[in-house]
N, C-alpha and C positions, 0 to 999 in steps of 0.2 A: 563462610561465604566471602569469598573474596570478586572484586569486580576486574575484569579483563576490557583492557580498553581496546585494543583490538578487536575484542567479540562488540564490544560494544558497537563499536567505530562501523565495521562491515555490517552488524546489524542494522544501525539506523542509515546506513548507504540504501542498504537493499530496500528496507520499509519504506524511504525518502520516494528510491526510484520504481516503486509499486504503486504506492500510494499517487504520486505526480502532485501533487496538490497545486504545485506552479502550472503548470500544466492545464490542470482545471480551471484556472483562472479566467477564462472565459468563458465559461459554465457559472460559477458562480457570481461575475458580474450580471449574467443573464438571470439567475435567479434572483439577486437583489434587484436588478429592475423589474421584473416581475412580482415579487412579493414585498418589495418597497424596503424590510428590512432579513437580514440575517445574525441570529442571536448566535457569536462565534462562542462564546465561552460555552454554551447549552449543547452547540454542535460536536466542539471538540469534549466534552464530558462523555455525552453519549459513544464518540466513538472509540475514546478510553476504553469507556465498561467492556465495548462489544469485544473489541482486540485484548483485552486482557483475559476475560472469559474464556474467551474461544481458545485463547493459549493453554491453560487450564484443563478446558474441558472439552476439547476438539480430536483430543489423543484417546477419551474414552469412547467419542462420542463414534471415533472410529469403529474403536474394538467390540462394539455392538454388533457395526455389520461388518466383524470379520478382517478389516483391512490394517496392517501393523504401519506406524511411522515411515518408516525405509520406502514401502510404497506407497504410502500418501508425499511424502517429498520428491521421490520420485516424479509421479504425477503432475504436483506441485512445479516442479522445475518444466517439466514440459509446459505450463500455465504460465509459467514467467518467462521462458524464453518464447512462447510466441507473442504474450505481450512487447517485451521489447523489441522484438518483430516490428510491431505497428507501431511505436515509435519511432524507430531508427530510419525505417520507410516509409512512413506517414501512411499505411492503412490502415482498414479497418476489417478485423476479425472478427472482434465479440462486437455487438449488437448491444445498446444499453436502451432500455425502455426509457421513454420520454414521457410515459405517461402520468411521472412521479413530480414533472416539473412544477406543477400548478399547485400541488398542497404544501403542506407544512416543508417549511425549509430545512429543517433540522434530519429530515429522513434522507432528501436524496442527497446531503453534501455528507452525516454521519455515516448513511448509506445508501447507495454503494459508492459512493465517491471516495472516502478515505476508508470504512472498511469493508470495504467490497469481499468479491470474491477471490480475485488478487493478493489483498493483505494475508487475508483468512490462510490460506492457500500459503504462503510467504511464512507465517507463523511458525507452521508446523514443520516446514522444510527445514526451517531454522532453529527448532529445538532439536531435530534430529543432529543436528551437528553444534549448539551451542548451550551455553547454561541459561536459565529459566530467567536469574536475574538480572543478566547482564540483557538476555530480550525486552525483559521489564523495561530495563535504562533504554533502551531505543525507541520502546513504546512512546514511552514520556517525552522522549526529543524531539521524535514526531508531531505529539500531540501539542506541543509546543509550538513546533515553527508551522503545524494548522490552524492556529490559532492564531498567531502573528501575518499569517496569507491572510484568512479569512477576515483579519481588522483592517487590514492595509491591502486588499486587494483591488480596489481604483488605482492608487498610487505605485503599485508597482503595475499595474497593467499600461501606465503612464511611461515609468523609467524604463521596464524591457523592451514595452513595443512588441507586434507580433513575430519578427524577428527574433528576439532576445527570446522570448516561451521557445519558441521552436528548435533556437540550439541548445538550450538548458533541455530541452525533452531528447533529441538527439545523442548528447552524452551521456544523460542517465539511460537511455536506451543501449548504447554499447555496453556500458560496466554492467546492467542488469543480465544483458546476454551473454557476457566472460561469467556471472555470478550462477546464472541459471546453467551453464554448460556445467563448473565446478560442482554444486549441488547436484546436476543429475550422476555425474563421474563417481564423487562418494559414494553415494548411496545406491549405483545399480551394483557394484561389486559386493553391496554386501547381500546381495536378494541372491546371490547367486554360488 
């Protein structure tokens, strides 16, 4: 097992610009002044497990009903380039239930905030074209600098300014729609 920094590199690009955790940054100061605190280390644990598992056991959990990798990334990519859609043009496509804001913190920021259905979705695109461990490493760097937002996130909601969130979402919104066009390209030639 050797580790590929490149695989790494694009992997934790892509999970970074799925994930948005900068992004959310206004989400989650609203959750902290609502629930007064946010337990980051608990947060970012849980959403380890969920993105590690799902890595795992998302490729079986396919092959139950029927559907092989090649068209779940497929799919997949279709889910990330309309995402980056509503960054790059500031709409809004998916709908996220609000109903989740008021209970426990740990749910709507582990989920669906960092591992939504986006990540999940990202996952498997990204095993179809990379090795297991080198996603692993992305996982972690993620979960890292979600945890590093989620401690520090007054203070950078201070240094960016609404401004600064909004061109940081803007260009990870490009590179996710060059990444998502790339992953749909692979992977329809080979259904085919």
């Amino acid at each position: 097992m050797t580790f590929d920094f490149k695989q790494i590199f694009t992997a934790t690009m892509v999970l970074f610009a799925v994930i948005d955790i900068i992004g959310s940054i206004p989400v989650i100061i609203s959750l902290r002044k609502k629930s007064g605190k946010i337990n980051s280390a608990w947060a970012s644990l849980i959403s380890a497990i969920v993105l590690i598992l799902f890595l795992f056991l998302g490729e079986r959990i396919l092959s139950v009903i029927g559907v092989n990798v090649k068209e779940f990334a497929v799919a997949g990519a279709m889910v990330l380039f309309f995402l980056a859609l509503e960054m790059v043009l500031g709409i809004t496509l998916f709908k996220q239930s609000e109903s989740n804001l008021n209970s426990a913190t740990v749910f709507p920021i582990a989920f669906p905030i960092v591992a939504g259905p986006g990540s999940l979705t990202t996952l498997l695109s990204l095993r179809a074209e990379y090795d297991v461990h080198n996603i692993i490493m992305a996982i972690v760097i993620n979960i890292i600098i979600v945890f590093v937002v989620l401690k520090t996130s007054d203070k950078l909601q201070k240094i960016l300014g609404n401004n600064g969130i909004a061109i940081i979402e803007k260009i990870f919104g490009v590179i996710l729609l060059a990444i998502s066009v790339k992953l749909f390209t692979t992977n329809i030639r080979d259904l085919f």
